[in-house]
C-alpha positions in Angstrom: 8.4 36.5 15.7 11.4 37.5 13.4 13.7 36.0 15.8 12.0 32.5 15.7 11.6 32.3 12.1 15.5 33.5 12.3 16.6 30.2 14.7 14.8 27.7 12.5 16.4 29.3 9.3 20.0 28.6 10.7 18.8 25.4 12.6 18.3 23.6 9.0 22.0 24.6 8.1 24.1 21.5 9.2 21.9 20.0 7.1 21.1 22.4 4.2 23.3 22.2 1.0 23.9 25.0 -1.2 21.5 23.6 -4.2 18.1 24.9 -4.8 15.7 22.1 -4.8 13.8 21.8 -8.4 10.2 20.3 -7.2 7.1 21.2 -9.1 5.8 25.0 -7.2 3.7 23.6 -4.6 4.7 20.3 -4.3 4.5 19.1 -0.5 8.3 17.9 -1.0 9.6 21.4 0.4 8.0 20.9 3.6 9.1 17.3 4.0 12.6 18.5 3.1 12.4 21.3 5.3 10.7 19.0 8.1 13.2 16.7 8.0 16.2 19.2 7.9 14.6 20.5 11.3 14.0 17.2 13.4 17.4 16.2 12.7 18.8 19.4 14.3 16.2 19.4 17.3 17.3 15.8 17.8 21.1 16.8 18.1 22.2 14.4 15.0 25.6 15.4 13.5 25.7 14.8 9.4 29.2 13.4 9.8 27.2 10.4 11.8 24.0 10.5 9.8 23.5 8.2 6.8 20.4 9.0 5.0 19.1 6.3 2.0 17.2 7.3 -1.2 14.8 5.8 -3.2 13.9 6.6 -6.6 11.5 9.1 -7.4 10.6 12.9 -6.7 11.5 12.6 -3.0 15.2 10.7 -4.2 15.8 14.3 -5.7 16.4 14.9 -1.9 20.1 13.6 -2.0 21.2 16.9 -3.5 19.5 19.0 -0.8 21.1 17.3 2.6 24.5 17.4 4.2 25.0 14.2 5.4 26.3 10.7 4.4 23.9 9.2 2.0 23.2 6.3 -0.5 21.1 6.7 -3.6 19.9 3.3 -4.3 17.4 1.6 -7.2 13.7 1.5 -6.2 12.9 -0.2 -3.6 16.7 -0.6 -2.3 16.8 2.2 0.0 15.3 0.3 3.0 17.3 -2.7 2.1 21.0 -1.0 2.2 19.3 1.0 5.4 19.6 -2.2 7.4 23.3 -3.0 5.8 24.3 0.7 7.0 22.8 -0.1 10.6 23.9 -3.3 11.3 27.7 -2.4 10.3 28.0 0.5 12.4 24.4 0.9 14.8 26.0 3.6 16.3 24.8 5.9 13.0 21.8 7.9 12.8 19.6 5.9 9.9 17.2 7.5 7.7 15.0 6.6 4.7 13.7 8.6 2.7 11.3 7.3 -0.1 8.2 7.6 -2.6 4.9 5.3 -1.7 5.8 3.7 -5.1 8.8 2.8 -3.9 8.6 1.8 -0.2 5.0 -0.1 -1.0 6.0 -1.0 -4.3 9.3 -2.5 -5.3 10.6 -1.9 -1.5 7.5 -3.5 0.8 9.7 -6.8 1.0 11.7 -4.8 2.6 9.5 -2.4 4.7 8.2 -5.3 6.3 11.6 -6.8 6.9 12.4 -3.7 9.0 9.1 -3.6 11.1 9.3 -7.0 11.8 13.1 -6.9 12.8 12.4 -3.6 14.6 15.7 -2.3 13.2 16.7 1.2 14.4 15.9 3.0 11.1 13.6 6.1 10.4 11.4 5.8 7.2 10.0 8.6 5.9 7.9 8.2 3.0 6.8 10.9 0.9 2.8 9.8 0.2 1.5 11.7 -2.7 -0.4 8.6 -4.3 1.3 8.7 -7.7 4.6 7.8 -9.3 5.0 11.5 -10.0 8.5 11.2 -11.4 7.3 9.5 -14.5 4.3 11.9 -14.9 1.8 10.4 -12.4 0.8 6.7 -13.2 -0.7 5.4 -10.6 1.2 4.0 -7.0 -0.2 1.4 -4.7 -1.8 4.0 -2.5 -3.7 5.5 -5.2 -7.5 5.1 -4.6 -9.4 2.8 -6.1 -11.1 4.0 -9.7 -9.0 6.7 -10.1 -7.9 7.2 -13.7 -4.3 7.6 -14.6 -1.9 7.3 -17.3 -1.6 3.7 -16.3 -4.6 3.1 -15.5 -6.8 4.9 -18.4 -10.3 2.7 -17.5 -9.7 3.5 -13.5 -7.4 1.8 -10.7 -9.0 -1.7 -10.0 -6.9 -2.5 -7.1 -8.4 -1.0 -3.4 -5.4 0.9 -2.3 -2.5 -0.5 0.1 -2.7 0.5 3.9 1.2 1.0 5.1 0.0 2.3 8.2 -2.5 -1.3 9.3 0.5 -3.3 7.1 3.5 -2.0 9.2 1.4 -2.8 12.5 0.4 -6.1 11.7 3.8 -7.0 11.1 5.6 -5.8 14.3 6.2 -2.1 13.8 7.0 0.2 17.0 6.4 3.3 16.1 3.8 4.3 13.4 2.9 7.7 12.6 1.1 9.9 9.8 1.9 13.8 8.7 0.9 16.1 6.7 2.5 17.9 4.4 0.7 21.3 4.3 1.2 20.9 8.6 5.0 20.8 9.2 5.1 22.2 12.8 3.3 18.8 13.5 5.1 16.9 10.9 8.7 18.1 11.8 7.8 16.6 15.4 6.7 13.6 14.4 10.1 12.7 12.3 11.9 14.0 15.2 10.1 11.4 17.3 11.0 8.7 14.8 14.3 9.6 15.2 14.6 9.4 19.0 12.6 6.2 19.1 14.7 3.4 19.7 13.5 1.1 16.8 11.7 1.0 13.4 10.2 4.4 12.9 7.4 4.6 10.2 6.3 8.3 9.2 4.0 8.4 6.0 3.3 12.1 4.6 0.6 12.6 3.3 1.4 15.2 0.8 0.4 17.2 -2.1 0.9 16.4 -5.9 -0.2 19.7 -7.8 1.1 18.3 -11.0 0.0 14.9 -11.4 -2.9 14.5 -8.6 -5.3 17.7 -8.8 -7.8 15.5 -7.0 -6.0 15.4 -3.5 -5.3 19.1 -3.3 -5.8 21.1 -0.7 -9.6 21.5 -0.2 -9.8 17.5 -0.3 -7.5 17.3 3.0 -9.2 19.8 4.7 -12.2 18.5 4.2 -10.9 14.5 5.7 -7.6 15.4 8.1 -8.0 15.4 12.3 -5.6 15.1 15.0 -5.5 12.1 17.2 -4.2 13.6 20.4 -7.4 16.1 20.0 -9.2 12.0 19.8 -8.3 10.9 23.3 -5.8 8.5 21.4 -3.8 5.9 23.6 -0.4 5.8 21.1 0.6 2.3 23.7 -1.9 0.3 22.6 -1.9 -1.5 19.3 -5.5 -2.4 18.5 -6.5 1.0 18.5 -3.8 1.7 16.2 -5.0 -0.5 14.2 -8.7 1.1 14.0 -7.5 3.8 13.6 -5.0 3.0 10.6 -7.9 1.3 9.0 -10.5 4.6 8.8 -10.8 5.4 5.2 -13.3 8.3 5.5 -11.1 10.0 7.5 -7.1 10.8 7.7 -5.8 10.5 11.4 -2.7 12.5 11.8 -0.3 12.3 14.6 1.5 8.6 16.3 -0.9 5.7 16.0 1.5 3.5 18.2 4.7 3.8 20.0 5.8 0.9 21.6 7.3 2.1 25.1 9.4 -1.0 25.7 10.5 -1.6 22.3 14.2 -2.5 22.0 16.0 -2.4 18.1 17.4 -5.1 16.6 20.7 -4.7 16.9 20.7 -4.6 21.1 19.7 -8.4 20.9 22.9 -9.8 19.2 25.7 -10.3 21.5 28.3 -9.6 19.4 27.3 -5.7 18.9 27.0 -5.1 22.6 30.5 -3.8 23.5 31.1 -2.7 20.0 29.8 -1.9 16.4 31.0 -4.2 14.0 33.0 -1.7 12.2 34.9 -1.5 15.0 35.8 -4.9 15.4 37.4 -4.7 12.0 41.1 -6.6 13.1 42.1 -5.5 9.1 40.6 -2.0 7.9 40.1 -1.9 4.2 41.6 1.2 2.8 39.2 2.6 -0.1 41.7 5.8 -0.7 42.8 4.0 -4.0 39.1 3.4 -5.0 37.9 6.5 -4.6 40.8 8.4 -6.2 39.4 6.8 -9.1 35.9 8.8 -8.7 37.2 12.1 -7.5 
């Protein structure tokens, strides 16, 4: 037992920096962080060829606690930029990481753009139902009545389903974790990452500061596991019932399409080679980033 705990210690190193992470005690951003950390090991990515893309928010705090290329955009931007990154150079590991505020907020334009386009990106959205970084008003996944600093009288909106959204638009993978469960959640991003198109994984994931209702009693009380269900991940209208339940939270892969091929393997001119590679005059950025350093 002391060996395995050992081996996943030094398996989050490629990707560990040296600076502490400052979340809230109990926030569920540790185990995404650590989740994450650990399916890019397992699925033999290298940080010199791994570009991960921030949003704003607690889970943007993340830039500081990976090795790896990265690109810490405004809100919403993350996904945009993510798509920039894999279309210039497909041959990149692409990651997201974002809030719900941000990805089904200011970003859905763009979340949508990807799971339509199927573009070869991991998204991994940290799901705590708030805007926590600006003390907990409320997100578009906050349920509906709630009160919050933004919404004193109650939330009048009935909250947005990313999970139904992302399927109805074209997404190939789809899955939901938990973050109080990262054995199961660290093999669902891994399985994001091996998939060969848009990979969706929303955390559900606990906000001890700013959302004391959804704590860890309330999950308890509403999570199950869909391969304990008898789930068929291949077939879409199932998904879909499933991704519309609002008693219950499903956790596991709603849908994984087995034939799906990304966006990039459908344009010609990226077959033989990325387009960074076709450069015929490379841009030299030493002077530009002498100014920086």
């Amino acid at each position: 037992m002391v060996e395995e705990k050992r081996k996943v210690i030094m398996n989050l190193k490629p990707f560990q920096s040296p600076i502490t992470p400052t979340w809230c005690p109990g926030c569920g951003d540790f185990a995404v962080l650590r989740s994450l950390q650990t399916a890019l090991v397992n699925s033999g990515s290298d940080p010199a060829q791994t570009v991960i893309c921030y949003g704003i928010g607690c889970s943007g705090n993340m830039a500081d606690f990976n090795v790896s290329y990265g690109f810490h955009g405004l809100h919403g931007r993350a996904l945009a930029n993510a798509i920039g990154v894999k279309l210039a150079n497909h041959d990149l590991k692409v990651v997201v990481v974002a809030g719900d505020g941000d990805a089904y907020g200011e970003g859905l334009n763009h979340l949508i753009a990807l799971a339509r386009g199927n573009h070869d990106v991991t998204v991994v959205i940290h799901n705590n139902s708030r805007y926590s970084l600006t003390t907990g008003q409320s997100s578009p996944t906050t349920t509906q009545g709630i009160k919050t600093k933004s919404t004193p009288q109650g939330v009048v909106e009935h909250p947005f389903n990313p999970l139904a959204s992302c399927l109805v638009a074209g997404a190939s993978f789809v899955a939901r974790g938990y973050s109080s469960q990262p054995p199961q959640l660290t093999k669902l991003i891994q399985a994001g990452l091996d998939h060969p198109g848009f990979a969706l994984i929303d955390v559900a994931q606990l906000c001890p500061t700013f959302n004391k209702e959804q704590d860890h009693a309330w999950f308890a009380e509403r999570v199950y596991q869909l391969d304990e269900a008898d789930h068929d991940t291949s077939q879409k209208n199932l998904a879909l019932e499933r991704a519309l339940e609002s008693d219950q939270i499903p956790l596991g892969i709603f849908y994984q399409d087995p034939n799906s091929k990304p966006y990039h393997s459908h344009l010609p001119q990226l077959n033989k080679m990325t387009l960074m590679g076709q450069r015929t005059n490379p841009v030299g950025i030493e002077k530009t980033l002498d100014k920086f350093i």
